[in-house]
C-alpha positions as CSV (number, residue, x, y, z in Angstrom):
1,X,174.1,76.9,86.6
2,X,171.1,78.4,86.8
3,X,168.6,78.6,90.3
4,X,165.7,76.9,88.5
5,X,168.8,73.6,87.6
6,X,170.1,73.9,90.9
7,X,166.0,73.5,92.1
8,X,165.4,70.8,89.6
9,X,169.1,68.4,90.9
10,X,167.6,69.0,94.3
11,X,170.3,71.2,95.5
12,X,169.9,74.9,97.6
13,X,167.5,77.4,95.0
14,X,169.9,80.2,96.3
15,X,168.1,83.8,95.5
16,X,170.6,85.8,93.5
17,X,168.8,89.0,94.6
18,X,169.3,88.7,98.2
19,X,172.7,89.7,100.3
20,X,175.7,87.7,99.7
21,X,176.5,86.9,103.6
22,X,174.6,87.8,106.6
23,X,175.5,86.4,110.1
24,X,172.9,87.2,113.1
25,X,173.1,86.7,116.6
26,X,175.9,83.4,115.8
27,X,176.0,81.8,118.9
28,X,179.0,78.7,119.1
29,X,180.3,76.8,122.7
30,X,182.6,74.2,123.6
31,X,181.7,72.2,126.2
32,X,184.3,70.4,128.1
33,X,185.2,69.1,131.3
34,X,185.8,72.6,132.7
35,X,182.8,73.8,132.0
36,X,180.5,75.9,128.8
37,X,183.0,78.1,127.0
38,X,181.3,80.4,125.3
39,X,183.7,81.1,122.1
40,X,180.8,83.1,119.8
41,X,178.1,85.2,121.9
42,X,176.1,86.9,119.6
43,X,178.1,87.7,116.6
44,X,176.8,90.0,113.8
45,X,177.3,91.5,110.4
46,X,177.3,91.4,107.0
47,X,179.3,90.9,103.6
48,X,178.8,92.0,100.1
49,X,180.2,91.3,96.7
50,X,183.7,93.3,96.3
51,X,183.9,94.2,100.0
52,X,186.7,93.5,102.3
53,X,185.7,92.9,106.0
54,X,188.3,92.5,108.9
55,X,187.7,90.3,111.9
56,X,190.2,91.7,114.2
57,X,190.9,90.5,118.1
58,X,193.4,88.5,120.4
59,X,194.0,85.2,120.1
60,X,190.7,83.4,121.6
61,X,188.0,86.0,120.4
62,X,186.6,83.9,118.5
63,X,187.7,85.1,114.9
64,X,188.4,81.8,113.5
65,X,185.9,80.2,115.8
66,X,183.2,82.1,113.8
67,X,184.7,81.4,110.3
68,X,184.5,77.8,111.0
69,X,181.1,78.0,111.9
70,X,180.1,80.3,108.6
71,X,182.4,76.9,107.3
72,X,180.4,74.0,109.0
73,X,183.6,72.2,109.8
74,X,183.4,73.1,114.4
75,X,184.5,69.2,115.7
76,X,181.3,68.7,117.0
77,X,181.2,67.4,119.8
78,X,182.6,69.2,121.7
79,X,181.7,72.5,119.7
80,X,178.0,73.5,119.0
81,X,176.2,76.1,117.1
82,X,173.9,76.8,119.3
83,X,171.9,80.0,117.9
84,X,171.8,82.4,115.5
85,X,171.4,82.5,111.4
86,X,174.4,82.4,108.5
87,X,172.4,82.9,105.4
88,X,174.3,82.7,101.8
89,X,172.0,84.4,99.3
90,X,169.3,84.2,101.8
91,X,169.5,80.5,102.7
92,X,170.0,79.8,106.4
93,X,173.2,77.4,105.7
94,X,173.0,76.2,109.5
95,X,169.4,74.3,108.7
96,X,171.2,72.9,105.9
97,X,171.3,69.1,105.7
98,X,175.7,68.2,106.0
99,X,175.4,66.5,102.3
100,X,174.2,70.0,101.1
101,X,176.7,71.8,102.6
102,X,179.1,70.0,101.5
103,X,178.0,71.1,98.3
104,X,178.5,74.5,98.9
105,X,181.5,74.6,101.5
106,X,184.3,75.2,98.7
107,X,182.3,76.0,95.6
108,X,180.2,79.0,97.2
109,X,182.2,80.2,100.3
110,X,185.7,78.5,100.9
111,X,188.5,79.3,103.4
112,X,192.4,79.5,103.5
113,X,193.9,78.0,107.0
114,X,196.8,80.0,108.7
115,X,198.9,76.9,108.8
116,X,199.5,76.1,104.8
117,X,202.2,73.6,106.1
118,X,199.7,71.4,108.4
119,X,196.7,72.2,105.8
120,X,198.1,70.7,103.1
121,X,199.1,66.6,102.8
122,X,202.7,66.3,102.6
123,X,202.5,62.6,101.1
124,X,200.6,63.9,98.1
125,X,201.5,66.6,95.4
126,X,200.9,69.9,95.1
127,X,199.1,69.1,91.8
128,X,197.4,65.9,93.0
129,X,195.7,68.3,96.0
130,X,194.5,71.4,93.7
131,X,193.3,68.8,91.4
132,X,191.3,66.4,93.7
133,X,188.9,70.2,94.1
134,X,187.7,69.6,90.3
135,X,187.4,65.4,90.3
136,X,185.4,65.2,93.5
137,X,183.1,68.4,92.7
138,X,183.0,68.9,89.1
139,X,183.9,65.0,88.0
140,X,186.6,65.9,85.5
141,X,189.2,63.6,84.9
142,X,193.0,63.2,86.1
143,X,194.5,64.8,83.2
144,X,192.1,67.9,82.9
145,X,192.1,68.2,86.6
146,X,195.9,68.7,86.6
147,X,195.4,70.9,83.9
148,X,193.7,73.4,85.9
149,X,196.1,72.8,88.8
150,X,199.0,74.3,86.8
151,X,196.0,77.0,86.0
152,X,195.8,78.1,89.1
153,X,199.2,77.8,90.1
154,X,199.8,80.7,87.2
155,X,197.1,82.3,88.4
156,X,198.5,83.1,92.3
157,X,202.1,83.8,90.4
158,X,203.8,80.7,91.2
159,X,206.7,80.5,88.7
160,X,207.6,77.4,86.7
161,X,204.2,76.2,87.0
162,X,204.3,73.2,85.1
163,X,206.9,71.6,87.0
164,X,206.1,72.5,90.3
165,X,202.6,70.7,90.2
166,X,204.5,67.9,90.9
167,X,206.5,68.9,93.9
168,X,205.6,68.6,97.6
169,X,204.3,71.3,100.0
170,X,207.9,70.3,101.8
171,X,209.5,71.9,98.6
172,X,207.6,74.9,99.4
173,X,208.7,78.2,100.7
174,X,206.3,79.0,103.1
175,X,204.8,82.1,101.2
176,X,204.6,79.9,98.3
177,X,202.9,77.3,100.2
178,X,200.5,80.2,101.2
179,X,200.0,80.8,97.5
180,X,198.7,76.9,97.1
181,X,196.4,77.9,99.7
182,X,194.9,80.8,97.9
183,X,195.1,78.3,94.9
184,X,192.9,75.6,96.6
185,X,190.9,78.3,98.3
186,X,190.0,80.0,94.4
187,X,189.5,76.7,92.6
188,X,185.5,76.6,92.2
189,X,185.2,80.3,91.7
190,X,184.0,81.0,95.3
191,X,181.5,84.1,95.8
192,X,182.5,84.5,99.4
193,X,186.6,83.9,100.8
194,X,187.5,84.0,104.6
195,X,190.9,83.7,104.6
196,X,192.0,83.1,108.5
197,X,195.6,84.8,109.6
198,X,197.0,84.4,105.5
199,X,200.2,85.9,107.0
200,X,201.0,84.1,109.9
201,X,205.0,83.2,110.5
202,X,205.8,85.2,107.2
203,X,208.5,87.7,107.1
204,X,207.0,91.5,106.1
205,X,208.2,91.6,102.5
206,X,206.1,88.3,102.1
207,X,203.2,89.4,104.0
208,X,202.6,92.1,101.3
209,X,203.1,90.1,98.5
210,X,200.3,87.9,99.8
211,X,197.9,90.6,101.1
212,X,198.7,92.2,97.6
213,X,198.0,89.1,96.2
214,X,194.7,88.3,97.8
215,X,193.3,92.0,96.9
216,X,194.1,91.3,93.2
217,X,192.2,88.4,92.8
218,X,189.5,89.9,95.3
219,X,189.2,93.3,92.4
220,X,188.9,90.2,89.5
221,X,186.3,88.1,91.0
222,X,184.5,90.5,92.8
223,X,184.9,88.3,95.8
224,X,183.0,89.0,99.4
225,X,186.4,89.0,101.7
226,X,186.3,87.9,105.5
227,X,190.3,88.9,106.5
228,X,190.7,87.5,110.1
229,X,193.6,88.9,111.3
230,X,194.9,89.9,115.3
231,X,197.2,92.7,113.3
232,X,195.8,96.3,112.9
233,X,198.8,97.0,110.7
234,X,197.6,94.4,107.9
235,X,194.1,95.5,107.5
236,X,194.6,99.1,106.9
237,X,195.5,99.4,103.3
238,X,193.0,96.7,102.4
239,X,189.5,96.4,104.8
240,X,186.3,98.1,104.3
241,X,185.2,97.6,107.3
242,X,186.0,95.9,110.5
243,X,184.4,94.4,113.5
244,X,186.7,93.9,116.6
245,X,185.9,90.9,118.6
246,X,186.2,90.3,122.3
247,X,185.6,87.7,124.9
248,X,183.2,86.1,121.0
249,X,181.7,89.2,120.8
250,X,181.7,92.2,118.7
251,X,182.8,95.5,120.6
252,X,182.9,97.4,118.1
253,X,182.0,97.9,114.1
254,X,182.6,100.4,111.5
255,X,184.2,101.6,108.4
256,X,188.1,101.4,108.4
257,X,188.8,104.8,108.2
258,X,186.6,106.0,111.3
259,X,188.3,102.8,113.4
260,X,191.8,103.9,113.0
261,X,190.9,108.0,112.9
262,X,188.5,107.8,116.3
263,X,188.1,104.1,117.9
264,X,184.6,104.1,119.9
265,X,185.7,101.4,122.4
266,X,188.7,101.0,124.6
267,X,189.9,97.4,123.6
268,X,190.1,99.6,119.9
269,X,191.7,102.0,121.2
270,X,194.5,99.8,123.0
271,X,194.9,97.6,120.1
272,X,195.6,100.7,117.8
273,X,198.2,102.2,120.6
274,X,200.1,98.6,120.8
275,X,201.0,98.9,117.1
276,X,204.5,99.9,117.2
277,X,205.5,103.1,115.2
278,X,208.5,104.7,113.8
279,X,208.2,107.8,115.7
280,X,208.7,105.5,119.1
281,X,211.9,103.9,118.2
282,X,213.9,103.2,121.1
283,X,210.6,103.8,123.9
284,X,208.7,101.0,125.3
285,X,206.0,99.4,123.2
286,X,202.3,100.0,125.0
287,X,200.2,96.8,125.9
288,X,197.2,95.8,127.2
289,X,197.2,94.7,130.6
290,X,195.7,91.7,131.9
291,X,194.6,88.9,130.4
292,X,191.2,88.4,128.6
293,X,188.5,86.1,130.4
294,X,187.8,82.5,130.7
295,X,185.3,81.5,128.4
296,X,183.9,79.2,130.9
297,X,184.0,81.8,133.4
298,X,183.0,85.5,131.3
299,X,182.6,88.0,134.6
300,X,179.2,89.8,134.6
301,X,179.4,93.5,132.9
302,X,181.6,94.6,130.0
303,X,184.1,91.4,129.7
304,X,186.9,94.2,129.2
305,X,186.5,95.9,132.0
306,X,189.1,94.1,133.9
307,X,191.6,95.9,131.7
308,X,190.0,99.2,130.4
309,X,191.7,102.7,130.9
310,X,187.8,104.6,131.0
311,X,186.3,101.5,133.5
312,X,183.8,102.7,136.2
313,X,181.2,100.9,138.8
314,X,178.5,100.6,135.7
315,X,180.5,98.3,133.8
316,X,180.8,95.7,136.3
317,X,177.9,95.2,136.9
318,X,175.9,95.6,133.2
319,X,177.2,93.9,130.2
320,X,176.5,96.9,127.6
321,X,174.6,96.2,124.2
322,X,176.2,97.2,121.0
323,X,175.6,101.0,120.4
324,X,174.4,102.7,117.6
325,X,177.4,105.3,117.5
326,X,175.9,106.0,114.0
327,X,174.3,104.4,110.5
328,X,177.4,102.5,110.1
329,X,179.1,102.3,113.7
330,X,178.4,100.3,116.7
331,X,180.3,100.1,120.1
332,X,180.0,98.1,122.7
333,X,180.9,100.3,125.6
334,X,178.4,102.2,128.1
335,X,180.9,105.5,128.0
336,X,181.9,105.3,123.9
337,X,181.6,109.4,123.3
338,X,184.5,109.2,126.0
339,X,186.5,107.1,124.1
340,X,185.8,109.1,120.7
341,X,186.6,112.3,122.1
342,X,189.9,111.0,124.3
């Protein structure tokens, strides 16, 4: 459909011109009865067509936190969006009335849960679910709708296609389940697919298949790719870039090589020397002391400093801005030549 029919049916006139994703200064909290947590503070960056990015961080960064945002689906209350910009092809989708995102949510940027088991219905079929994407967003009917379901069932390489449409996610492996996902995830052609821990509770062999999987149909669609992940050891084969989160910020940005060759903040750095290796077998796995922060409670200064190996007086008492380490690198971290040159 073109921009000038989308104009005319009163839906978004997206500009094809402008940059697939673009998030600025995202600013998302949660307020409860013990106070303002902050779960985004500022969050940055960018996507393009074809490009893999990584949103890497501990549990409670604010990695899936963000995606849901980018998603319009934060509970609200007691979540709120409470600055910043996520523009799709230039339009700010946060100024969006919710019919027209609805629109767009699944058709132009859709998402793939970590849980497949709790994401999908269990009273309902597999087919019945991938189907129900094309009856309530393109109109077709039952029997062309399950039509495509067995489509894309094919399509993520789920064998015996034709009769598994009408099994049950309990009947499910839970790597094929993860596959269904994808399945849903892909059905309206998406420009833009955040796909939030794909691997959780698989075992390794399966973890592959589905990363594998994912960057297949990523090189055929010439998808935009958001991979949040807490696991270095996923992202390496198959990122562009990544941004490390902390404490719902970015500490630090760049291209996948130079994060894993010379990381330009400490949290990096710990993250990268907690992956275990082959050449330590039998020698105590390294880990990050401390806890990270309250979000109703985020200390003055670098959030990390609590735990940091290079911490001195400055950081606990000025919350350092996102360095320019170069064109394509940022850091969040007062002393980050230290860090690259540790």
């Amino acid at each position: 459909m073109t921009v000038e029919t989308e104009a005319k049916k009163g839906a978004v006139a997206f500009d094809p011109n402008a940059p697939l994703l673009e998030v600025e200064d995202l600013q998302v909290e949660f307020r409860t009865r013990d106070g303002v947590a902050k779960a985004v503070n500022g969050v940055t960056f960018s996507l393009s067509e074809g490009e893999t990015l990584a949103i890497l961080g501990e549990s409670g960064s604010g990695k899936s936190v963000t995606a849901q945002a980018i998603m319009g689906i934060i509970d609200s209350p007691p979540g709120f969006v409470t600055g910043g910009q996520v523009r799709y092809r230039g339009v700010d989708l946060l100024t969006l009335p919710e019919e027209q995102r609805r629109r767009i949510r699944g058709a132009k940027i859709a998402m793939i849960f970590q849980d497949a088991l709790s994401a999908l219905n269990p009273v309902f079929t597999v087919g019945f679910q991938l189907g129900e994407m094309y009856r309530i967003h393109r109109g077709t009917s039952r029997a062309e709708a399950k039509r495509r379901a067995i489509e894309l069932l094919e399509l993520v390489k789920i064998p015996a296609a034709r009769q598994r449409v009408n099994e049950y996610p309990h009947q499910f492996s839970g790597g094929m389940r993860q596959r269904v996902m994808i399945a849903m995830a892909l059905a309206l052609d998406p420009d833009v697919l955040i796909a939030d821990e794909p691997t959780t509770a698989l075992d390794v062999t399966v973890q592959a298949q589905i990363m594998g999987l994912l960057a297949e149909l990523q090189r055929e669609r010439n998808m935009g790719l958001i991979l949040i992940t807490h696991d270095m050891g996923v992202v390496a084969d198959v990122a562009d870039r990544i941004s490390v989160m902390y404490a719902g910020r970015v500490v630090e940005r760049a291209p996948v090589h130079d994060i894993y060759a010379s990381p330009a903040h400490p949290y990096t750095k710990a993250l990268l020397e907690s992956i275990p290796r082959v050449d330590h077998k039998g020698k105590r796995l390294n880990v990050i002391k401390g806890l990270p922060p309250a979000l109703t409670n985020i200390p003055p200064g670098c959030p990390f400093a609590p735990r940091c190996a290079v911490v001195q007086q400055r950081c606990h008492e000025e919350r350092p801005p996102l360095y320019e380490v170069n064109s394509e690198r940022g850091s969040a971290c007062h002393y980050w030549e230290e860090v690259i040159a540790r």
